[in-house]
C-alpha positions in Angstrom: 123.3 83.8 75.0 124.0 87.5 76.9 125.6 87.0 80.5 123.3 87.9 82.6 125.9 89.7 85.0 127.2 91.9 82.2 123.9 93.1 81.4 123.3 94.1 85.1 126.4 95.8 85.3 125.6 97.9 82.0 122.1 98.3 83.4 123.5 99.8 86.8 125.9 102.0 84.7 123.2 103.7 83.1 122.6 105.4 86.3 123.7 109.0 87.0 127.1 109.3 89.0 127.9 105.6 89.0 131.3 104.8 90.5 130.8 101.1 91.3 132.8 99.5 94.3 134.4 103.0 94.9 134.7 102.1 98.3 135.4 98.5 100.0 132.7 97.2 101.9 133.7 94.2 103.5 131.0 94.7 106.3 127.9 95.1 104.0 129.2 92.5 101.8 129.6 90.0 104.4 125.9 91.2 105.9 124.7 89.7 102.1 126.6 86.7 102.0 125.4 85.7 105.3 121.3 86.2 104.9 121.9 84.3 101.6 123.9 81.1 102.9 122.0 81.3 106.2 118.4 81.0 103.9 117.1 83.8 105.7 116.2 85.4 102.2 116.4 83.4 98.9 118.3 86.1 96.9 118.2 90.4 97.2 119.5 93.6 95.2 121.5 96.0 97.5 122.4 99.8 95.9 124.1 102.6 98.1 124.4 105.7 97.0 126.6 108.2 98.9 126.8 111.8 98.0 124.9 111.4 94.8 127.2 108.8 93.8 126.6 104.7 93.2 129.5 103.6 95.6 127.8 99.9 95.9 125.8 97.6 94.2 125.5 93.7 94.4 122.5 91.1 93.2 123.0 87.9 95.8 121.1 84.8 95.4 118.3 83.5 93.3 115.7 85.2 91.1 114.0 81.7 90.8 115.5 78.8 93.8 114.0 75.8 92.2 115.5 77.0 88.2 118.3 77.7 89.7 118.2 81.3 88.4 120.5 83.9 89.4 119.0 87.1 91.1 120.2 90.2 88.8 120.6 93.8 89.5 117.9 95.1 86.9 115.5 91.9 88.2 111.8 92.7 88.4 109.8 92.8 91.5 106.3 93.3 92.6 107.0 96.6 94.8 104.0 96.4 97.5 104.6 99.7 99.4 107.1 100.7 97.4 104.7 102.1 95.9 103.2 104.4 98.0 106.4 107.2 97.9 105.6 107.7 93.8 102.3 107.7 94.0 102.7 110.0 96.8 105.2 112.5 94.5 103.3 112.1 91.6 100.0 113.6 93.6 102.4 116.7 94.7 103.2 117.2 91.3 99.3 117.6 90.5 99.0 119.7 93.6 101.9 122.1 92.1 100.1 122.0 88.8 96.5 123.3 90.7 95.1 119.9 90.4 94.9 119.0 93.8 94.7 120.9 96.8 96.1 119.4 99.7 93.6 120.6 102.1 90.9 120.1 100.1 88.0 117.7 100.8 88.0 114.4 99.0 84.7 114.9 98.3 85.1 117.3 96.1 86.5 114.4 93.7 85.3 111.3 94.8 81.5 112.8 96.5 80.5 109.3 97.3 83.3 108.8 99.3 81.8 109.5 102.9 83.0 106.8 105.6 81.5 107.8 108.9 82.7 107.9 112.6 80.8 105.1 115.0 78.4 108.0 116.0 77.5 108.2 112.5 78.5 111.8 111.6 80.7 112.0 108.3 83.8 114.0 108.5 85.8 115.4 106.0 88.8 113.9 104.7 91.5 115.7 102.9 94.0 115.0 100.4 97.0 115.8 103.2 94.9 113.1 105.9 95.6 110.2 103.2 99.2 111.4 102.1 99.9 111.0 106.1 97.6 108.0 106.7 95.8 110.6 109.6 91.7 109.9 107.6 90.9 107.1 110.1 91.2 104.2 107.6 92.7 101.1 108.4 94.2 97.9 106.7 92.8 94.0 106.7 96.1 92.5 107.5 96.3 95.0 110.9 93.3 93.5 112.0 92.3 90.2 113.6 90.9 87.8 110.9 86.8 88.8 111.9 88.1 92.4 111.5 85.3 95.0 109.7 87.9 95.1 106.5 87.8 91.5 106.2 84.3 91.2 106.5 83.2 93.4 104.1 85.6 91.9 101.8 87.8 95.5 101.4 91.3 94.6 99.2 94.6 95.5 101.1 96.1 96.6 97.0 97.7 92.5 97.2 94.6 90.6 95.8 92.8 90.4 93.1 89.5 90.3 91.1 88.0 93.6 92.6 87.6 97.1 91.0 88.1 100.2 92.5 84.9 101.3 92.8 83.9 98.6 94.6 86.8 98.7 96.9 86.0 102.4 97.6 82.3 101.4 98.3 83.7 98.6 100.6 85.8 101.2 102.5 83.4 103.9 103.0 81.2 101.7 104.3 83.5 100.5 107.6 83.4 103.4 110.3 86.2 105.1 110.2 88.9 104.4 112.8 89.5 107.9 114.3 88.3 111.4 113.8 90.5 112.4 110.6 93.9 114.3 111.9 93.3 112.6 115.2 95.4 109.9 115.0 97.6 107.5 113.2 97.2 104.3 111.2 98.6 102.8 108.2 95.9 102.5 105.7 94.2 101.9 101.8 94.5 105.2 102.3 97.0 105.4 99.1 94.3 103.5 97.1 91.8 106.1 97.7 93.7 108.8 97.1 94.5 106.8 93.3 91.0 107.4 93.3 91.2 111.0 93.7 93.9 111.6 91.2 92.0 110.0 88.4 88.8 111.9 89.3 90.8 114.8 89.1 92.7 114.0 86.2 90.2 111.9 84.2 93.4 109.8 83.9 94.6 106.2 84.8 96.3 106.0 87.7 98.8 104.0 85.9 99.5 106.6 83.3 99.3 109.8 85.6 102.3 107.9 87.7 104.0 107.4 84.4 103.5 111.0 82.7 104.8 112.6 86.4 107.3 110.7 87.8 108.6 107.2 85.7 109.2 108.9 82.2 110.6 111.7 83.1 112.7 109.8 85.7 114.0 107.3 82.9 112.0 104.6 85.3 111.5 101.9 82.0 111.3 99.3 84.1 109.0 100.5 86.8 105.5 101.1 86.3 102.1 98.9 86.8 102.5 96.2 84.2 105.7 94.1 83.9 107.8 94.9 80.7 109.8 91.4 80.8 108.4 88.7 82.3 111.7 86.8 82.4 113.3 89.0 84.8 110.1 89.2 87.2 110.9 87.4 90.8 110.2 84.4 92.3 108.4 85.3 95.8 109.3 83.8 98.6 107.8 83.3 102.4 109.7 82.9 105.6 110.1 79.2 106.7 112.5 76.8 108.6 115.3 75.5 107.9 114.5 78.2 104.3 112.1 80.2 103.1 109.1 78.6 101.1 107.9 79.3 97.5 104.7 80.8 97.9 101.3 79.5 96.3 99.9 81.7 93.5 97.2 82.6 97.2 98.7 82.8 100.2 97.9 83.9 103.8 101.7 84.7 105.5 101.4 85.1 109.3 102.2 89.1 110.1 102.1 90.4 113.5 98.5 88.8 115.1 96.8 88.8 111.5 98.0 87.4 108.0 98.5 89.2 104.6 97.4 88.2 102.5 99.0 87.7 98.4 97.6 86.8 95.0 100.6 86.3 93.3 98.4 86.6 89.7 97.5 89.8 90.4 100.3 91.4 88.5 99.2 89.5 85.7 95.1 91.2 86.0 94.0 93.9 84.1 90.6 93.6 85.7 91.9 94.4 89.0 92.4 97.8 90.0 96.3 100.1 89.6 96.9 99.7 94.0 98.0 103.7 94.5 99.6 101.7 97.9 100.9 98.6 96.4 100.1 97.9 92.6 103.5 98.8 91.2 106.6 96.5 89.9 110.4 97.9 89.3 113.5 97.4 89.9 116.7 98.8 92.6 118.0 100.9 89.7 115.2 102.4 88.9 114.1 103.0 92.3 117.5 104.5 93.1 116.8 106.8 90.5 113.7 108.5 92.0 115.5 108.7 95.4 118.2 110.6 94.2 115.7 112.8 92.4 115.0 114.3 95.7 118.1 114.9 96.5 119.1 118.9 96.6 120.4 119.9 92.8 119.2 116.9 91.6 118.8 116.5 87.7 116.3 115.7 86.5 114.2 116.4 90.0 110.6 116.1 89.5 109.4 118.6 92.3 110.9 122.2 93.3 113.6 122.2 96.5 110.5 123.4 99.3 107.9 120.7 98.1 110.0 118.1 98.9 110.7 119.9 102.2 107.6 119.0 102.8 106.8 115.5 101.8 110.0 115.2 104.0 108.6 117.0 107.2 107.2 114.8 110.1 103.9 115.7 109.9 102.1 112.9 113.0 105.4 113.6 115.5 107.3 110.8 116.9 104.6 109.6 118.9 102.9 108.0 115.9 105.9 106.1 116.0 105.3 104.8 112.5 108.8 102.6 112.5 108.7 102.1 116.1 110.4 105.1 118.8 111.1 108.0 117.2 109.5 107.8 113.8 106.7 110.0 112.6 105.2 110.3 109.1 105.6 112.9 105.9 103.9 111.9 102.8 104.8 108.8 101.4 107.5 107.6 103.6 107.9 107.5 107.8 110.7 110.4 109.0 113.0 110.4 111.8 112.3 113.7 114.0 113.7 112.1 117.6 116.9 109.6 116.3 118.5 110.1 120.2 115.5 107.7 121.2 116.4 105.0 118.2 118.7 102.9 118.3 119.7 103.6 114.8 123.1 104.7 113.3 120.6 107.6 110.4 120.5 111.0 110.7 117.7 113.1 112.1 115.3 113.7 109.1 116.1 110.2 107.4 113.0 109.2 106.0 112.5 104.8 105.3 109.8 102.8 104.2 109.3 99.4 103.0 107.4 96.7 101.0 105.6 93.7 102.1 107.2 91.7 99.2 110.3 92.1 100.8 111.7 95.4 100.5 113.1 98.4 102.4 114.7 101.6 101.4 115.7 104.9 103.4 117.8 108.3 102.6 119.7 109.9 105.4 119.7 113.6 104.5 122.2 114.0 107.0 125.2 111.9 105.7 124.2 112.2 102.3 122.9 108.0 102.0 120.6 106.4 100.4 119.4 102.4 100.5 117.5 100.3 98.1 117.4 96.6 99.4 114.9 94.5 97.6 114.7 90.9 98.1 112.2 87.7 97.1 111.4 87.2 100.4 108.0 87.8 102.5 108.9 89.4 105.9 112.3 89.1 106.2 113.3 91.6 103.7 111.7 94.4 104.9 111.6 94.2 108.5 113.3 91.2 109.7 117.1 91.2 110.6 118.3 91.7 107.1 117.4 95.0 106.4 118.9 96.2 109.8 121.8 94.6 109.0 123.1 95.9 105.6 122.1 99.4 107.3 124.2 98.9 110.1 126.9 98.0 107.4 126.6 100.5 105.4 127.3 102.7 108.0 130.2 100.7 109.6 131.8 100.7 105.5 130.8 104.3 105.2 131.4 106.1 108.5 133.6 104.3 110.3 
């Protein structure tokens, strides 16, 4: 039988500019060990990159608790919102094709696609308003349980057994929350815009994110089906004194609402491809489109002032879309005011997560990047752990 560990390690290696362990990181490998033994996640990839270069990678605890299997560094996961930043880079490669224009109404794709303020006038919504989550949509789990996107039965991307069309219908019908480019809410506003890429295509969305962004990438593991179902994650919920299994449905407690998961969903080709959360991958792969933005980068999927501006703060700090400081660019939140944070990144860092337990970031500035996925629903992606190996990283890094 293969080792498991060797294959990872040859799997990791395949990545450009690998030098593994470069650089000792007692700090950040401590910050693992501890989330592990303390159960605060039930196992987790971690890959830094620093200057274009792999200086750290480690797989910590279980894929599966109850097997007893090992996590591994190419391990599956579903991806939730790490989603949204290649959907959102495929959709600026249609743009730079003449696809899509940014500015555009929506309409002119998807022309039954009119949600309406409360005074009943229809505004128009643009491609740029749902790259920045500025249309005046919303998501279920942000709203109390009799919320209007619960009761008309609108999908978050996490559940299963609706189509898209449906879901559309669903969403236009809710008024929206603001006057689009008035304000700021995360939103389905990734699944709509799925919408408009097909319409604009005639495409999947599934194979439009795999002709512009996974293949040429090298991605073979990241797409909207699972290519081995051995390596796909257990998931996990936070619990006391360790996090539970979750049920194939479950409702996990989030701010003053739930979220809510259909673990089978993954497995449903009648459900729609979530543009904000229908993916699966792994760290390696996902490593691999962050450092396609990097400048120079080979292969890089968009020209040097594109990604400028997917990585300008387009909402200002006051949207604070990752609390104080933190505005929004297209696909991920950006750091514009870092003297009002509380956080060791560089002005322009631009982080994100997954509800799955994920989070990620690049720090322009010091030349960083962060994959840390883990089996574990909240904790990974905005409970202590992900602040943790950041603070590490920097402490190994910068000190």
């Amino acid at each position: 039988m293969p080792n498991p560990r060797l294959m990872a390690v040859a799997f990791v290696a395949a990545l450009p500019f690998v030098h593994a362990h470069a650089l000792p990181f007692p700090t950040l490998d401590a910050a693992v060990t501890a989330a592990v033994e303390e159960h605060r996640v039930v196992g987790a990839v971690v890959l830094v990159a620093h200057r274009g270069q792999i200086v750290y990678h480690r797989a910590a605890g279980y894929a599966d608790r109850e097997s007893g299997g090992p996590m591994r560094e190419d391990s599956i996961f579903r991806l939730a919102s790490v989603t949204k930043p290649m959907v959102s880079v495929a959709a600026l490669r249609l743009v730079e094709q003449g696809k899509l224009n940014l500015q555009a109404p929506i309409t002119q794709w998807l022309p039954e696609f009119r949600p309406s303020l409360p005074d009943g006038s229809a505004p128009t919504i643009t491609v740029h308003q749902l790259l920045t989550h500025t249309a005046g949509l919303s998501y279920g789990f942000l709203e109390p349980a009799d919320g209007p996107y619960r009761r008309a039965g609108v999908s978050d991307g996490l559940e299963s057994g609706i189509s898209l069309k449906e879901n559309l219908h669903r969403i236009a019908g809710i008024p929206l929350a603001y006057a689009p480019g008035t304000g700021w809410r995360y939103s389905v506003a990734l699944d709509v815009l799925g919408g408009v890429m097909s319409a604009a295509t005639g495409s999947s969305l599934p194979d439009i994110v795999r002709r512009e962004v996974t293949a040429p990438l090298g991605m073979q593991d990241t797409g909207f089906e699972v290519v081995n179902a051995a390596r796909l994650v257990t998931p996990y919920q936070d619990g006391k004194p360790a996090p539970i299994r979750m049920p194939p449905q479950a409702e996990v407690p989030f701010g003053t609402s739930n979220i809510r998961f259909d673990l089978t969903r993954v497995w449903d080709a009648h459900t729609y491809p979530s543009g904000g959360g229908g993916m699966v991958g792994t760290v390696p792969d996902f490593m691999k489109f962050l450092l396609s933005l990097r400048p120079g980068a080979k292969p890089r999927l968009l020209p040097p002032e594109t990604v400028a501006l997917m990585m300008r703060d387009h909402t200002g700090p006051q949207a604070q879309t990752q609390g104080p400081g933190w505005g929004f660019g297209y696909g991920w939140s950006v750091l514009s005011a870092p003297e009002i944070t509380d956080t060791p990144q560089g002005k322009g860092t631009i982080q994100w997560g997954g509800v799955y337990g994920h989070n990620w970031f690049v720090d322009p500035v010091h030349d960083i990047a962060v994959v840390i996925f883990t089996n574990t629903v909240v904790e990974g992606m905005s409970g202590a752990f992900p602040r943790d190996v950041r603070d590490a990283v920097y402490a190994d890094l910068l000190p």
